[in-house]
C-alpha positions as CSV (number, residue, x, y, z in Angstrom):
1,X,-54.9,-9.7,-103.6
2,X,-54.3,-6.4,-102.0
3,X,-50.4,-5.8,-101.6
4,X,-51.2,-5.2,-97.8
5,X,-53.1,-8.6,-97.8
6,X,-50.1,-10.2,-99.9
7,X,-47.5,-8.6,-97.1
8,X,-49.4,-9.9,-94.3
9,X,-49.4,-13.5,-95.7
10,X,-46.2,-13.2,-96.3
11,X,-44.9,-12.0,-93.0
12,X,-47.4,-15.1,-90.8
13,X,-45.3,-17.3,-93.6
14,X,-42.0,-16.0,-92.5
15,X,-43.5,-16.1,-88.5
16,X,-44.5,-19.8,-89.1
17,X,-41.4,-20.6,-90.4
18,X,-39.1,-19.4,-88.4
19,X,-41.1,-20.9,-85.2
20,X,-40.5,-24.1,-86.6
21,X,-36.9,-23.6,-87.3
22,X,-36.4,-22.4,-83.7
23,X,-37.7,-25.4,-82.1
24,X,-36.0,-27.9,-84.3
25,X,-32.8,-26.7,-83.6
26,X,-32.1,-27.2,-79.6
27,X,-34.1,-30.3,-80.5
28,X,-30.8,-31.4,-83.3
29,X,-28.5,-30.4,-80.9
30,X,-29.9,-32.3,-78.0
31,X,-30.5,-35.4,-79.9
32,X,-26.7,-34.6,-81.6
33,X,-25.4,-34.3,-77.9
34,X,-27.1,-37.1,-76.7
35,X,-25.3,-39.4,-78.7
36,X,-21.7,-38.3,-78.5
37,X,-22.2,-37.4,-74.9
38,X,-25.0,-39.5,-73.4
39,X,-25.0,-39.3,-69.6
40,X,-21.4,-37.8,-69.6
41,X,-22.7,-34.3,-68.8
42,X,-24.8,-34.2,-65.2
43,X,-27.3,-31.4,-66.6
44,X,-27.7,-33.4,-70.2
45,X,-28.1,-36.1,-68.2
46,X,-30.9,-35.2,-66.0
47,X,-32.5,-33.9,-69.5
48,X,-32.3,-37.1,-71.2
49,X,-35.0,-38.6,-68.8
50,X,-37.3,-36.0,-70.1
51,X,-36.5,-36.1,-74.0
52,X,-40.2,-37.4,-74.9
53,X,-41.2,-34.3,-73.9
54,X,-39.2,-32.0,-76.3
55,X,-41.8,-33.6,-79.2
56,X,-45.0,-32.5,-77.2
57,X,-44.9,-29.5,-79.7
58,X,-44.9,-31.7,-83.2
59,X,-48.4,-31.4,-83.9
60,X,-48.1,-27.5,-83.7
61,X,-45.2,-27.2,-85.5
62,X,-47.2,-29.6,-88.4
63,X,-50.0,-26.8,-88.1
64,X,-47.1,-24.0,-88.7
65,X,-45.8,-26.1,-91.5
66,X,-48.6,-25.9,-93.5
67,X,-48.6,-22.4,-92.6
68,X,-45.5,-21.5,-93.6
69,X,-45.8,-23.2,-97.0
70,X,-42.0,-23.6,-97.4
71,X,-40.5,-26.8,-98.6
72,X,-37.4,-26.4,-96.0
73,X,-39.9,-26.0,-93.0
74,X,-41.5,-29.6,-94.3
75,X,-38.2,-31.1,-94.4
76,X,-37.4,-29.8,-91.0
77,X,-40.1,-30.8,-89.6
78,X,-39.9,-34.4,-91.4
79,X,-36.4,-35.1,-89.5
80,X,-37.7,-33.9,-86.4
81,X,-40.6,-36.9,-87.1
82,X,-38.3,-39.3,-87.8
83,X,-36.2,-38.7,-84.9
84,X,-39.1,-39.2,-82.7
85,X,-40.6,-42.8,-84.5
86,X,-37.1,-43.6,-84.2
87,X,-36.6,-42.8,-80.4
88,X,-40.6,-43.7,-79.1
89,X,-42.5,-44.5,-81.7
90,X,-41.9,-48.3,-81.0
91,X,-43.5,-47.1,-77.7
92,X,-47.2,-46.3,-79.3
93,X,-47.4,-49.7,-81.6
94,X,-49.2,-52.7,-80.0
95,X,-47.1,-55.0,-79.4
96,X,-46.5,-57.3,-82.1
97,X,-48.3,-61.5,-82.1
98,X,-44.7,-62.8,-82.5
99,X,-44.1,-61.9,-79.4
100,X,-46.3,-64.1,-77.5
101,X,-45.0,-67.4,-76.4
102,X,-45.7,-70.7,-77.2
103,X,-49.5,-71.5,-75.4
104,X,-47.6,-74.7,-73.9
105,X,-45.0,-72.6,-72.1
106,X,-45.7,-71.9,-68.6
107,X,-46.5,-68.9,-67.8
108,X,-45.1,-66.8,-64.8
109,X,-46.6,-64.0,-63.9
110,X,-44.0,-61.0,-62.0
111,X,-44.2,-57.8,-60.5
112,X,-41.9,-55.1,-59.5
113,X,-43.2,-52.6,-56.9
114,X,-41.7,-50.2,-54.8
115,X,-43.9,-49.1,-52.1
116,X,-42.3,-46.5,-50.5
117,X,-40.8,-46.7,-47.0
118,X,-42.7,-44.1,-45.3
119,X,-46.0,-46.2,-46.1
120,X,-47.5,-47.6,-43.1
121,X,-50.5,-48.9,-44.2
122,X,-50.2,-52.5,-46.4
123,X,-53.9,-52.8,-47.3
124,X,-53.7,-50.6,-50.8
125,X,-50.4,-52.2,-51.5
126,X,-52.8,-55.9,-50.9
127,X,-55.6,-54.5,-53.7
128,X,-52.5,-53.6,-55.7
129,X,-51.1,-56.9,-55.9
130,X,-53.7,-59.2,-56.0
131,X,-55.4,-57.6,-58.0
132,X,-52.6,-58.3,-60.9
133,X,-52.2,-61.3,-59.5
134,X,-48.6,-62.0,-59.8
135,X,-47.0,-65.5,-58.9
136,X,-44.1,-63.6,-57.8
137,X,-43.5,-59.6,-56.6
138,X,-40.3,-58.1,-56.2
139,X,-40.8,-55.5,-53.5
140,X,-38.6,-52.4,-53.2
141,X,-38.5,-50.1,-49.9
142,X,-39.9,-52.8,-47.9
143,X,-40.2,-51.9,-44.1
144,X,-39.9,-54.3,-41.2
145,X,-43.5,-52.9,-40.1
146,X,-44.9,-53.4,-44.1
147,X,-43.8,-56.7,-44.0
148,X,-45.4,-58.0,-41.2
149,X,-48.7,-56.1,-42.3
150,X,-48.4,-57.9,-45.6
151,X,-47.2,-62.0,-44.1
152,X,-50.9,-61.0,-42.2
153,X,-52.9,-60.1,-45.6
154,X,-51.2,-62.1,-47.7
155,X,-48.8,-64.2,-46.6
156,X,-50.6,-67.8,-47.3
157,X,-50.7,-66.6,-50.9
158,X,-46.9,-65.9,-51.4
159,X,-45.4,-68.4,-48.3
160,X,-41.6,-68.1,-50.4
161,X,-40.1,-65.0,-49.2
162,X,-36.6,-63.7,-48.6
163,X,-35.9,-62.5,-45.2
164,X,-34.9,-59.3,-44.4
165,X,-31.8,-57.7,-42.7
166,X,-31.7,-55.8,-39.5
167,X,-28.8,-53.6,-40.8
168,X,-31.5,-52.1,-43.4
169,X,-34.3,-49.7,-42.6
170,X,-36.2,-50.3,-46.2
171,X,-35.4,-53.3,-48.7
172,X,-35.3,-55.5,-51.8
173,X,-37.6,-58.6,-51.0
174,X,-39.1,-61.2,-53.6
175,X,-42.3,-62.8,-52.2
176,X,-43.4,-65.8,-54.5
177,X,-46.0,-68.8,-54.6
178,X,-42.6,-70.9,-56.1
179,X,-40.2,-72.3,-53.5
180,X,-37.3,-70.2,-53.8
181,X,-33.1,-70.0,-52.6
182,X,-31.9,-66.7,-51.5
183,X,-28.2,-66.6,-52.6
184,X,-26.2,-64.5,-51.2
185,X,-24.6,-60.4,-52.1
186,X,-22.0,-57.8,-51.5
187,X,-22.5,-56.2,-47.8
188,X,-22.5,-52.6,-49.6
189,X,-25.5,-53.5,-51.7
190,X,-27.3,-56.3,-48.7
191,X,-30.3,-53.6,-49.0
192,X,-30.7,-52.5,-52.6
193,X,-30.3,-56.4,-54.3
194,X,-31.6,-59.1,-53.6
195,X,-30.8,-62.4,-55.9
196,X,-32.8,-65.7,-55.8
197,X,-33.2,-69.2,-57.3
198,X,-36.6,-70.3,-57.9
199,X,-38.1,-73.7,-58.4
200,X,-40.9,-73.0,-61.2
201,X,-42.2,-76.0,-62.6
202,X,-39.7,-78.1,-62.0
203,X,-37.3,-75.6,-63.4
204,X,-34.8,-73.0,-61.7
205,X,-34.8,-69.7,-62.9
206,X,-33.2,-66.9,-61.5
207,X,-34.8,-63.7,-60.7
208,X,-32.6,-60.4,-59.6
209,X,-34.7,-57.5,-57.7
210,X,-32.8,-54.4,-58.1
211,X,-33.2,-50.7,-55.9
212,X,-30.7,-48.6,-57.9
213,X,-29.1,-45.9,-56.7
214,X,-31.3,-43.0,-56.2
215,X,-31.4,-39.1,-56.8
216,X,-29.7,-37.5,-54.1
217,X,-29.9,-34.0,-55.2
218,X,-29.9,-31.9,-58.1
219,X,-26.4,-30.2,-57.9
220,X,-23.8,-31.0,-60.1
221,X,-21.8,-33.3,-57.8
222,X,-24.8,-35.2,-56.3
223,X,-26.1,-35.7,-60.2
224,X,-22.8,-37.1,-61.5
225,X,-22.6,-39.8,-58.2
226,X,-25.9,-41.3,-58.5
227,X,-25.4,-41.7,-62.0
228,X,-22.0,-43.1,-61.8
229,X,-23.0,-45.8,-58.7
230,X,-26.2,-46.5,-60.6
231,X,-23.8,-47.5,-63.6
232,X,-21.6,-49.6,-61.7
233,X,-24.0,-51.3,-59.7
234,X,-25.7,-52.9,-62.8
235,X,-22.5,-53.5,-64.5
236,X,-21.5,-55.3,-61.3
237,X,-25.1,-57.5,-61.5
238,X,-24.7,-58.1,-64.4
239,X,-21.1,-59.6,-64.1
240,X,-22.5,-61.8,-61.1
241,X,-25.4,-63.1,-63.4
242,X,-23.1,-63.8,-66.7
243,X,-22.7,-67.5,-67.4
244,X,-25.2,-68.6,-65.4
245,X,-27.3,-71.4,-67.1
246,X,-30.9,-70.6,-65.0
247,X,-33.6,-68.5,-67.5
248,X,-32.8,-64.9,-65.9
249,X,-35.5,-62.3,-64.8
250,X,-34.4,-59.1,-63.9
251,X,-36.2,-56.2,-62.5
252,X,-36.5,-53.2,-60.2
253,X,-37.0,-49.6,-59.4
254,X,-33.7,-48.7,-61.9
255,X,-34.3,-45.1,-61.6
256,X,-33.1,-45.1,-65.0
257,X,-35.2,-44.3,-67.9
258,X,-35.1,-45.7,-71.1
259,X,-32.7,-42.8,-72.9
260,X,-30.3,-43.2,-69.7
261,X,-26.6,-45.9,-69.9
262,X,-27.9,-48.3,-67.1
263,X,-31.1,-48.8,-69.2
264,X,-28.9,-49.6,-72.8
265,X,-26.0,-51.1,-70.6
266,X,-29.1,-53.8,-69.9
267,X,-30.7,-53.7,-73.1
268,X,-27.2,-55.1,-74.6
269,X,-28.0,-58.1,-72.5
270,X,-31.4,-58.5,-72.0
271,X,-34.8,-57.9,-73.3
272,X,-37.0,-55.2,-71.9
273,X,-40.2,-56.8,-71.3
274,X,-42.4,-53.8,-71.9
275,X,-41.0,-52.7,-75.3
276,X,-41.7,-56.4,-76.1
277,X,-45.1,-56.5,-75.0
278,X,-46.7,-53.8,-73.2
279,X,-48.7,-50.7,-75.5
280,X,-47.9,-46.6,-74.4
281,X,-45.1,-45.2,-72.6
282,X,-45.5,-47.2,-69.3
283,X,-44.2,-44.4,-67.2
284,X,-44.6,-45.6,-63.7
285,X,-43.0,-42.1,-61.7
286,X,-43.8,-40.0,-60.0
287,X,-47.3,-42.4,-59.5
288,X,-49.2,-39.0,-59.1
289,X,-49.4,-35.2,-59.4
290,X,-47.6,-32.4,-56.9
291,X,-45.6,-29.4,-56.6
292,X,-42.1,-29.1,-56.9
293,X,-40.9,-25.3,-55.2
294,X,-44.6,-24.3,-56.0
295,X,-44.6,-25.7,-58.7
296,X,-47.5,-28.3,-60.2
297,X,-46.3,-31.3,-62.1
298,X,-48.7,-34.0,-64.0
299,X,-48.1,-37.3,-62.5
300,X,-46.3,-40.5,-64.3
301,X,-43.7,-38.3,-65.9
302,X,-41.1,-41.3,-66.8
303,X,-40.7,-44.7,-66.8
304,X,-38.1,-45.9,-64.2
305,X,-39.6,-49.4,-62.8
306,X,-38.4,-52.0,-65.7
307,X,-38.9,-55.8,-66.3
308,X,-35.9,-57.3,-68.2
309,X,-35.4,-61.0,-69.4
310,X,-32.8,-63.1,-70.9
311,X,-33.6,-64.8,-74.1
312,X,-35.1,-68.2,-72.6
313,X,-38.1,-66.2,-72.4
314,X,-40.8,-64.4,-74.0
315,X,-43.0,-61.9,-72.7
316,X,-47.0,-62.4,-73.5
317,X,-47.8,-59.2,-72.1
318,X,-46.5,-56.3,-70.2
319,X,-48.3,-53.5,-68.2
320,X,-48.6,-50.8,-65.4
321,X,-50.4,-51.8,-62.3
322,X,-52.8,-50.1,-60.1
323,X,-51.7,-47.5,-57.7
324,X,-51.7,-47.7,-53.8
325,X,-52.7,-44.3,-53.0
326,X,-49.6,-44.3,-51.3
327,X,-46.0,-44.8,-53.1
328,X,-44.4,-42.5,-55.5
329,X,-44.5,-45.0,-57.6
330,X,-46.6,-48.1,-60.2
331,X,-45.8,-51.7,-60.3
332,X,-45.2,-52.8,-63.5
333,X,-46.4,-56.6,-63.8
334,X,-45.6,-58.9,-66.7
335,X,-46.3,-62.7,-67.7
336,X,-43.5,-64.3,-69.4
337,X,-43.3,-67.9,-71.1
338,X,-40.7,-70.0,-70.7
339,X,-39.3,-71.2,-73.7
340,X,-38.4,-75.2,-74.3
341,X,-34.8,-74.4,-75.2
């Protein structure tokens, strides 16, 4: 080899290298600041919902790995792998037989949906629904004038539903084919959770349908207050559910995604029913493309609509629904068994 030739490979080696080195590292420190901080910073946390994203690049950097030739760039590159099988890889497995309940359980098919309160036409959200076919839908943003399309579409196929309150302009609703017992919540959250007893099967179960707090800007101090009220408003659910003997379900627009507290402050006490049966990311917002400042964005960036259960079920399978045309975001429907003990 010609000592220009042997230069040149030598300098794309040194190139290749250092490429991979200078993406692994704000990836370390993220991942380093991510645990000992967590949401605790408002502009870590706002990056945390994106964190799939900083491991788009790994199959280049594998190309500039074997590049590079270099036995550090490999091991680099290997802990960068590793922390992303460790974070999402669960994520891209099919879900596993074990989890699939007992054939004689009964089966109880739910939804979550939010369906935007500017919508004003129920007729997509209809094809949306019955087309999964739940036997119960947990509605989120649910107008007076939405509701009274939908009792006319559908209303003889879910005849159980919670009323709604004057005092809110969009709601939490549960709309179900099982008789059901609305039970009663704080004033301040009357309009973002709604909790109900239902009779399935000859059973009660309880089933909590949770708006959380939303995004109310992007500035420090509006960042660090949704994210705070988010926290305490599951931390206060989840006090009101605790001890209660009926099989729990619950589930929402959480605008939380799975790297956020809220989401591990529910994992600690519940099961997420897509991890435990659903296949892919399930990211359900925002339900399609746009432009942000001028911007264009690909649509179903994250995964913020969740299904949760307590241990007296199992899920049998977990997926995203069909979009309205309509709301910013995708139901997310899942049929769980009820388990005999």
């Amino acid at each position: 080899m010609a000592k220009s030739e042997f230069s040149t490979s030598s300098w794309l080696r040194q190139i290749a290298s250092a490429s991979v080195l200078l993406y692994a590292a704000p990836v370390i420190a993220w991942y380093v600041a991510y645990r000992l901080v967590g949401d605790g910073f408002w502009l870590l946390a706002l990056a945390n919902a994106f964190a799939v994203y900083l491991f788009a690049p790994l199959p280049l950097m594998a190309l500039l790995a074997v590049l590079a030739h270099r036995r550090m760039t490999w091991g680099v590159l290997l802990t960068i792998t590793l922390l992303f099988c460790g974070l999402f890889g669960g994520d891209l497995m099919p879900p596993s037989p074990v989890a699939r309940a007992d054939t004689k359980s009964p089966d109880l098919t739910v939804m979550t949906y939010n369906v935007l309160f500017t919508t004003t036409n129920a007729t997509p959200i209809v094809t949306a629904v019955t087309s999964a076919n739940p036997d119960l839908v947990a509605f989120q943003e649910l107008t007076p004038l939405l509701a009274q399309q939908l009792e006319r579409e559908m209303g003889a196929r879910y005849p159980h539903r919670t009323p709604l309150h004057a005092g809110c302009r969009a709601e939490v609703a549960v709309w179900s084919r099982y008789p059901l017992q609305t039970e009663s919540v704080d004033e301040d959250t009357l309009c973002r959770v709604c909790s109900v007893v239902v009779d399935f099967s000859g059973r009660a179960v309880r089933v909590v349908d949770i708006h959380a707090w939303p995004y109310t800007g992007i500035d420090q101090e509006s960042v660090e207050q949704s994210f705070r009220w988010r926290q305490e408003q599951i931390e206060s659910v989840l006090d009101r559910v605790e001890g209660q003997p009926e099989p729990l379900i619950l589930l929402g627009d959480l605008n939380s995604t799975p790297m956020h507290e809220v989401y591990r402050t529910l994992s600690t006490h519940l099961t997420d029913t897509f991890r435990e049966a659903g296949w892919g990311m399930g990211h359900t917002f925002p339900a399609a493309g746009g432009h942000f400042w001028g911007f264009p964005y690909p649509g179903r960036l994250v995964r913020i609509d969740h299904i949760f259960h307590s241990n007296n079920w199992r899920a049998e399978a977990a997926w995203v629904g069909e979009w309205d045309g309509s709301s910013d975001h995708r139901p997310v429907v899942a049929r769980l068994g009820l388990l005999s003990n």
